[in-house]
PDB file of N, H, CA, C and O in Angstrom:
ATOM      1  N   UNK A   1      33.291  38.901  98.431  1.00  0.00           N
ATOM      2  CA  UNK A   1      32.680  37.668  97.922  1.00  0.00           C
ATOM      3  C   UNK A   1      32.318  36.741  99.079  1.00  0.00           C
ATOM      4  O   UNK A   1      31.380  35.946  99.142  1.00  0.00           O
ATOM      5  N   UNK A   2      33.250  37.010  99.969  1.00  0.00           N
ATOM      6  H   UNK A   2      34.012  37.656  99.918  1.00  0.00           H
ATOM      7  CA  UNK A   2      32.722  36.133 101.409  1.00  0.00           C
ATOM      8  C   UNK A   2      31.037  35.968 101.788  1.00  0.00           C
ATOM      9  O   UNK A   2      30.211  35.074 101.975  1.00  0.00           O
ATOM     10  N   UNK A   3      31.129  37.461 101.766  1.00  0.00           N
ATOM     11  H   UNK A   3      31.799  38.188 101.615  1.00  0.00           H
ATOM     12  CA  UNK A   3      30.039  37.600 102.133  1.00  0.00           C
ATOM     13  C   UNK A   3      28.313  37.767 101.362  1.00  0.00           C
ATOM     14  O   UNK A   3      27.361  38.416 101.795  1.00  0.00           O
ATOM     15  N   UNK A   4      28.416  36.778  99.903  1.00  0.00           N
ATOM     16  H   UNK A   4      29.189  36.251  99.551  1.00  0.00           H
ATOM     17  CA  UNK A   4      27.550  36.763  99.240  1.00  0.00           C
ATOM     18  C   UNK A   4      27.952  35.406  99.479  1.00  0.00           C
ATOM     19  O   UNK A   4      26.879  35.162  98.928  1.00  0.00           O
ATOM     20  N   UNK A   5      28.353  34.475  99.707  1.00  0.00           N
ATOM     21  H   UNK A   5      29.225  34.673 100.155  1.00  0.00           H
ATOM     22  CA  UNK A   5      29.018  32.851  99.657  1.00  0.00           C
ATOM     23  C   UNK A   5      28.270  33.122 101.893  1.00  0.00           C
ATOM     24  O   UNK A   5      27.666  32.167 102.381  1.00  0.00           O
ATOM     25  N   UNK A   6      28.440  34.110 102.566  1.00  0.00           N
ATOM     26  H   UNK A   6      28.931  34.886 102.170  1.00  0.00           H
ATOM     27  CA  UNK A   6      27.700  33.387 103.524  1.00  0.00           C
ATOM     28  C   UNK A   6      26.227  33.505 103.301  1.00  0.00           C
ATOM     29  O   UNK A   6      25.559  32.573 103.748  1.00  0.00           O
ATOM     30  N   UNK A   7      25.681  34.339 102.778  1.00  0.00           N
ATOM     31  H   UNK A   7      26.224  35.096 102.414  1.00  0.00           H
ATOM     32  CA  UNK A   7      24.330  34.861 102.170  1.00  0.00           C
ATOM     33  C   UNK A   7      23.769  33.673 101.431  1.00  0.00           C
ATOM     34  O   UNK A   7      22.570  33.439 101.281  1.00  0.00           O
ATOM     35  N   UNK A   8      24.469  33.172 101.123  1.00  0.00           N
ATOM     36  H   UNK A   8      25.443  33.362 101.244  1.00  0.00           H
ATOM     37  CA  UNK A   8      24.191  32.301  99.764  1.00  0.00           C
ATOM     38  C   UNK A   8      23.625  30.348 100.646  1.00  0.00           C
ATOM     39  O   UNK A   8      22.713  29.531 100.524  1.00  0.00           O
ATOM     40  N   UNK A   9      24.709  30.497 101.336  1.00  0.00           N
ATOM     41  H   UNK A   9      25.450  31.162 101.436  1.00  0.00           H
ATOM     42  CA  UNK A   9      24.917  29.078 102.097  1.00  0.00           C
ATOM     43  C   UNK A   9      23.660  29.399 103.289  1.00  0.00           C
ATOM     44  O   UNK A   9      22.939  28.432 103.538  1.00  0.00           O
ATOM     45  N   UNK A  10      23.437  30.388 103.852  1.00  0.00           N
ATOM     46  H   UNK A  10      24.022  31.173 103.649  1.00  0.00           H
ATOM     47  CA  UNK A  10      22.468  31.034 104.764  1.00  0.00           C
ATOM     48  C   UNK A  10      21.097  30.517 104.340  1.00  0.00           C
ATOM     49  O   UNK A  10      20.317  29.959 105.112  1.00  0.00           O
ATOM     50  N   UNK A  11      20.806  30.819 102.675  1.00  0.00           N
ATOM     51  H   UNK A  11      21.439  31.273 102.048  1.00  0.00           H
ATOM     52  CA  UNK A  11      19.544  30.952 102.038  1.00  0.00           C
ATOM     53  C   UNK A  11      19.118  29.149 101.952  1.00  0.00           C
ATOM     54  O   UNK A  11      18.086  28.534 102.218  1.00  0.00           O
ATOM     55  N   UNK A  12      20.638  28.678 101.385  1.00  0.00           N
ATOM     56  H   UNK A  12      21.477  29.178 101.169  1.00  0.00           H
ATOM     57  CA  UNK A  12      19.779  26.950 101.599  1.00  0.00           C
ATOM     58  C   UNK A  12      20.276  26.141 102.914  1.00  0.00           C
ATOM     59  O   UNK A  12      19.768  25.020 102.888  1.00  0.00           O
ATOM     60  N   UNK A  13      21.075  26.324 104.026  1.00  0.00           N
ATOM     61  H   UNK A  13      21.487  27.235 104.047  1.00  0.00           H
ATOM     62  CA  UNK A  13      20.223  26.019 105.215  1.00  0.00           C
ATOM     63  C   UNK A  13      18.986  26.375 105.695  1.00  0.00           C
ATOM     64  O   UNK A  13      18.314  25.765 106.527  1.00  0.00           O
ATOM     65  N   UNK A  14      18.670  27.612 105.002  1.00  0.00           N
ATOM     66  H   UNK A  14      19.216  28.107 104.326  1.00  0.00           H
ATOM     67  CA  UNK A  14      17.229  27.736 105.707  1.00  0.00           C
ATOM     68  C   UNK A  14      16.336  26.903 105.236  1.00  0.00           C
ATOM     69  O   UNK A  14      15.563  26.268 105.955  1.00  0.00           O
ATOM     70  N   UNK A  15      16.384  26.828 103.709  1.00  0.00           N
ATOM     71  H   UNK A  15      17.011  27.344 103.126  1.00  0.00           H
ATOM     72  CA  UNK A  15      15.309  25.803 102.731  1.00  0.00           C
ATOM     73  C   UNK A  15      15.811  24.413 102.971  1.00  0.00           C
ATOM     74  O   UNK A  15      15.131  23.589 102.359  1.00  0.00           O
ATOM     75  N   UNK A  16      16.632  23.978 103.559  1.00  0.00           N
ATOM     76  H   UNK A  16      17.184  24.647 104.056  1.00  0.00           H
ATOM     77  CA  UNK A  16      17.149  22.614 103.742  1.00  0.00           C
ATOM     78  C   UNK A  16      16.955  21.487 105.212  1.00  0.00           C
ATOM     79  O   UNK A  16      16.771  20.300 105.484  1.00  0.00           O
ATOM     80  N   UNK A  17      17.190  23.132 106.005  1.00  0.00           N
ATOM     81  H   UNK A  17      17.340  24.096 105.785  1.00  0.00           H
ATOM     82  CA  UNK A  17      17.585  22.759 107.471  1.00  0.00           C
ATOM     83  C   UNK A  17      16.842  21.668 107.992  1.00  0.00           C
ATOM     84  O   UNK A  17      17.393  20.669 108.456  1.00  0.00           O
ATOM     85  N   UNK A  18      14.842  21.916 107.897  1.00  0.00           N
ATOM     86  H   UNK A  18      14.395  22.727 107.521  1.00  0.00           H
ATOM     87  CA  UNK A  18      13.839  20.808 108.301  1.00  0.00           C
ATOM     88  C   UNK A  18      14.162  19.256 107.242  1.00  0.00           C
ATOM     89  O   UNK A  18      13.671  18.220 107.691  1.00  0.00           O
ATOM     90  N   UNK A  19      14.907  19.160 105.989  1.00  0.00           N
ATOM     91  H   UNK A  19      15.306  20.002 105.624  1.00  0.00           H
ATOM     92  CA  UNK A  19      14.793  18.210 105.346  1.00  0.00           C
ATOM     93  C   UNK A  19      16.174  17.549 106.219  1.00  0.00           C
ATOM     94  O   UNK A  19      16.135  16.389 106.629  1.00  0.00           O
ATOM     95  N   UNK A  20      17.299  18.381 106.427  1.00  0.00           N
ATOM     96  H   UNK A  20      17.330  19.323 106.094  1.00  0.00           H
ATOM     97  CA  UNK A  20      18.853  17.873 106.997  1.00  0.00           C
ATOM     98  C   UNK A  20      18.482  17.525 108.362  1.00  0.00           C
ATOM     99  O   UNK A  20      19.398  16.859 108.844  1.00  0.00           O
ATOM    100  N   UNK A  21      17.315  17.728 109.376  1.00  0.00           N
ATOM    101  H   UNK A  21      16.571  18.269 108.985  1.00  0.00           H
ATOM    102  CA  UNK A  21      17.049  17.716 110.572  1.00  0.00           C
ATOM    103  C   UNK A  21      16.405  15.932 110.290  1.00  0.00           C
ATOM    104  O   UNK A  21      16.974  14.918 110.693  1.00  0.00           O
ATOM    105  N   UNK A  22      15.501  15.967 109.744  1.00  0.00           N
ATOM    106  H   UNK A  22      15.039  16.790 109.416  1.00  0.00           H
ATOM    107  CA  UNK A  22      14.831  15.095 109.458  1.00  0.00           C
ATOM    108  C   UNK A  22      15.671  13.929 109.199  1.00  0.00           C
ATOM    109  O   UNK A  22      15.257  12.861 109.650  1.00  0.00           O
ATOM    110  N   UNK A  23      17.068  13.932 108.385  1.00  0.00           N
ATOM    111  H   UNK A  23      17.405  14.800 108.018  1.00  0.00           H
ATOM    112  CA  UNK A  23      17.922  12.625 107.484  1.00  0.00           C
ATOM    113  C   UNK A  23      18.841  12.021 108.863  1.00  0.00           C
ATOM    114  O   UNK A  23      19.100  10.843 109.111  1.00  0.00           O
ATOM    115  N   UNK A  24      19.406  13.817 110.009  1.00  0.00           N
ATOM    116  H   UNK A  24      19.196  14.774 109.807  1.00  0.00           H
ATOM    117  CA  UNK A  24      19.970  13.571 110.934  1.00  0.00           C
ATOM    118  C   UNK A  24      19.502  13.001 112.079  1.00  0.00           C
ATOM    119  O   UNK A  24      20.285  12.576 112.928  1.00  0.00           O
ATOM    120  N   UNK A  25      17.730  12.910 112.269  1.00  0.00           N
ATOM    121  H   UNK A  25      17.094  13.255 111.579  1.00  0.00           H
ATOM    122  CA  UNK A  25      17.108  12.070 113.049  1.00  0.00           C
ATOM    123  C   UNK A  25      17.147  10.795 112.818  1.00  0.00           C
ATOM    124  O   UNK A  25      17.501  10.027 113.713  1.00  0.00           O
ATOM    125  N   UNK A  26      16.733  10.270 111.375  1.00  0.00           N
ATOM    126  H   UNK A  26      16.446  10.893 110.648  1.00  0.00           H
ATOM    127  CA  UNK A  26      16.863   9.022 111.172  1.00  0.00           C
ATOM    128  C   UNK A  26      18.183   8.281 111.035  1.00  0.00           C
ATOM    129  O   UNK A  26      18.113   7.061 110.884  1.00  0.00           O
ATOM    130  N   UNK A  27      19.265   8.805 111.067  1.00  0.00           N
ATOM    131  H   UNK A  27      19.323   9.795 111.190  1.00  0.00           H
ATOM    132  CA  UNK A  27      20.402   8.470 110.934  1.00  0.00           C
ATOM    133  C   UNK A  27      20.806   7.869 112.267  1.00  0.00           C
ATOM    134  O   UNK A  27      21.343   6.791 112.523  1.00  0.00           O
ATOM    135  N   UNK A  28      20.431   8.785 112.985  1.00  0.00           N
ATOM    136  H   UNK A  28      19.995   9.660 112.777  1.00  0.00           H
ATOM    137  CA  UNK A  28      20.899   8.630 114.707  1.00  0.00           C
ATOM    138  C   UNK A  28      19.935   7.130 115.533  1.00  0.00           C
ATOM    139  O   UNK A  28      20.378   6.405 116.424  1.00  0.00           O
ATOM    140  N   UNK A  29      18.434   7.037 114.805  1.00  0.00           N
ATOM    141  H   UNK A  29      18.075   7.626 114.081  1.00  0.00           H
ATOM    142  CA  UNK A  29      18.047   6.141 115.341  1.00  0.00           C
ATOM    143  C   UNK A  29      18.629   5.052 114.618  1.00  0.00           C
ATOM    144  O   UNK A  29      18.869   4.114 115.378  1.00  0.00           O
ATOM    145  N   UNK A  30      18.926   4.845 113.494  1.00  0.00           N
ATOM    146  H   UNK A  30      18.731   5.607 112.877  1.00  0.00           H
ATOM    147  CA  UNK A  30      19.536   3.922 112.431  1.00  0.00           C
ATOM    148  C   UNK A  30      20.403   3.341 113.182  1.00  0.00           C
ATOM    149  O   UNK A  30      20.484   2.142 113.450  1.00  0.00           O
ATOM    150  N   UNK A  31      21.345   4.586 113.673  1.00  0.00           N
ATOM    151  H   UNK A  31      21.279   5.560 113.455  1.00  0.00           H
ATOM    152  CA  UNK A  31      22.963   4.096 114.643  1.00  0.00           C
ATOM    153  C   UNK A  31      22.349   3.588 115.649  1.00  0.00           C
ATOM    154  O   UNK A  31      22.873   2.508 115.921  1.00  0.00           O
ATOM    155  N   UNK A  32      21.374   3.868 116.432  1.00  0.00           N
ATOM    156  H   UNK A  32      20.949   4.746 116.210  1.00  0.00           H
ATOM    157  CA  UNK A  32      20.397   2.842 118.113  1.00  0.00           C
ATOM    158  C   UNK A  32      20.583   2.022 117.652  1.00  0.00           C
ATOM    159  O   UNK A  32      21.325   1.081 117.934  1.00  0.00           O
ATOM    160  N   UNK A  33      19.714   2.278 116.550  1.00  0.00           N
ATOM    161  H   UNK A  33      19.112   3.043 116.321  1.00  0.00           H
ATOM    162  CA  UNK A  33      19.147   0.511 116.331  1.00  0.00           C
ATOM    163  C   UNK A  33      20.461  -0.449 116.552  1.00  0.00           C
ATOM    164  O   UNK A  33      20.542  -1.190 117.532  1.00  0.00           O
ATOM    165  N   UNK A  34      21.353  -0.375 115.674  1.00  0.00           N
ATOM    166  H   UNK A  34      21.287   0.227 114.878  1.00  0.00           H
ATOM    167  CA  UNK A  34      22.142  -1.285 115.450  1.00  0.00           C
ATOM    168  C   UNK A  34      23.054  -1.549 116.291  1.00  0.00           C
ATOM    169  O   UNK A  34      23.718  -2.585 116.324  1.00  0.00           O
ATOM    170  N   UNK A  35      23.157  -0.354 117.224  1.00  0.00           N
ATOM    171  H   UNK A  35      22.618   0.487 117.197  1.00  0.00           H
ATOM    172  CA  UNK A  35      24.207  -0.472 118.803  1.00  0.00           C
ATOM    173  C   UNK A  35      23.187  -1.705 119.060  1.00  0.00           C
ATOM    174  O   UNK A  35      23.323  -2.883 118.730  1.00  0.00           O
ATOM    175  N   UNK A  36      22.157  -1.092 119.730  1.00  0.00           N
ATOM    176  H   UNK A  36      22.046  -0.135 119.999  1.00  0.00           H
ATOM    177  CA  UNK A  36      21.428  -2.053 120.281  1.00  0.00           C
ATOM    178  C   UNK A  36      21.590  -3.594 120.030  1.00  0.00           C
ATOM    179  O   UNK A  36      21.707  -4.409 120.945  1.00  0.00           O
ATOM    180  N   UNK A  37      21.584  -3.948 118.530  1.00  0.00           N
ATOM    181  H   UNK A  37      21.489  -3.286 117.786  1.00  0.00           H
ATOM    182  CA  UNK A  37      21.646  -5.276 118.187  1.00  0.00           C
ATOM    183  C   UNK A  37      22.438  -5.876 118.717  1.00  0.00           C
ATOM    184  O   UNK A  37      22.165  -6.790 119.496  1.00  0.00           O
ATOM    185  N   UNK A  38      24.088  -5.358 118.305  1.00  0.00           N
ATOM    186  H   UNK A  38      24.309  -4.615 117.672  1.00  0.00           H
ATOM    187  CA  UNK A  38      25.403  -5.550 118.269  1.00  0.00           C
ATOM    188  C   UNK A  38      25.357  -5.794 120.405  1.00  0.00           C
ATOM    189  O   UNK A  38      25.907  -6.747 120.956  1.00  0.00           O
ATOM    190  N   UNK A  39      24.696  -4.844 121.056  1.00  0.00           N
ATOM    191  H   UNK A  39      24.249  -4.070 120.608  1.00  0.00           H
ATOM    192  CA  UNK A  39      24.799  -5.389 122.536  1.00  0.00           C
ATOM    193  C   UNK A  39      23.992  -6.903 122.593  1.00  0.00           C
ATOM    194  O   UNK A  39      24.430  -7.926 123.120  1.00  0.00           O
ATOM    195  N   UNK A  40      22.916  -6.763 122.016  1.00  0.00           N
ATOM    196  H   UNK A  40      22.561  -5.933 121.587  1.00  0.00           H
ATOM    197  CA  UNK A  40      22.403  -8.153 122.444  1.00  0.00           C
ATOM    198  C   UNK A  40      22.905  -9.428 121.845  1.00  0.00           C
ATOM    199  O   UNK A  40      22.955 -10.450 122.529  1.00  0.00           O
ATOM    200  N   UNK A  41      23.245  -9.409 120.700  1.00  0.00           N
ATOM    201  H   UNK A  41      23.204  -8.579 120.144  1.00  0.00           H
ATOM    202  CA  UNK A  41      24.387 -10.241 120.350  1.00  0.00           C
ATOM    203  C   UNK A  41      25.344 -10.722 120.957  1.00  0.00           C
ATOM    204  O   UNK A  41      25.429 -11.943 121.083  1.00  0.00           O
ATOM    205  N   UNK A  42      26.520  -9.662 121.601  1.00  0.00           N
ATOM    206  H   UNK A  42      26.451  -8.670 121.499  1.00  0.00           H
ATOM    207  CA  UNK A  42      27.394 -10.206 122.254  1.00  0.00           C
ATOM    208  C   UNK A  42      26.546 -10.502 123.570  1.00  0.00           C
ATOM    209  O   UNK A  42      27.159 -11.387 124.166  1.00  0.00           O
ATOM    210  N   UNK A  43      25.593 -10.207 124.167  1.00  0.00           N
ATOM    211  H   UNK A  43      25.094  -9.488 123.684  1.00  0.00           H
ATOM    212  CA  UNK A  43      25.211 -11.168 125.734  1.00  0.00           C
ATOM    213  C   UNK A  43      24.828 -12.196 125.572  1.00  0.00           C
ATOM    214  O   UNK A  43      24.548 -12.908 126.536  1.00  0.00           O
TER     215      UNK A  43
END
């Protein structure tokens, strides 16, 4: 069963991966952004 459960999880990273790439880009600039703020704030 393992190995229809890695088959399985395999099939929707593949159909997912460009949409999860995409949420994990904007997430990361989301986190810039707001470092960023939080530095100019405290100077």
């Amino acid at each position: 069963s393992s190995i229809l459960l890695y088959y399985y999880s395999f099939l929707i990273a593949d159909k997912t991966s460009g949409f999860l790439f995409e949420i994990v880009s904007l997430h990361l600039l989301y986190l810039e952004y707001w470092i960023g703020l939080e530095r100019k704030q405290r100077h």
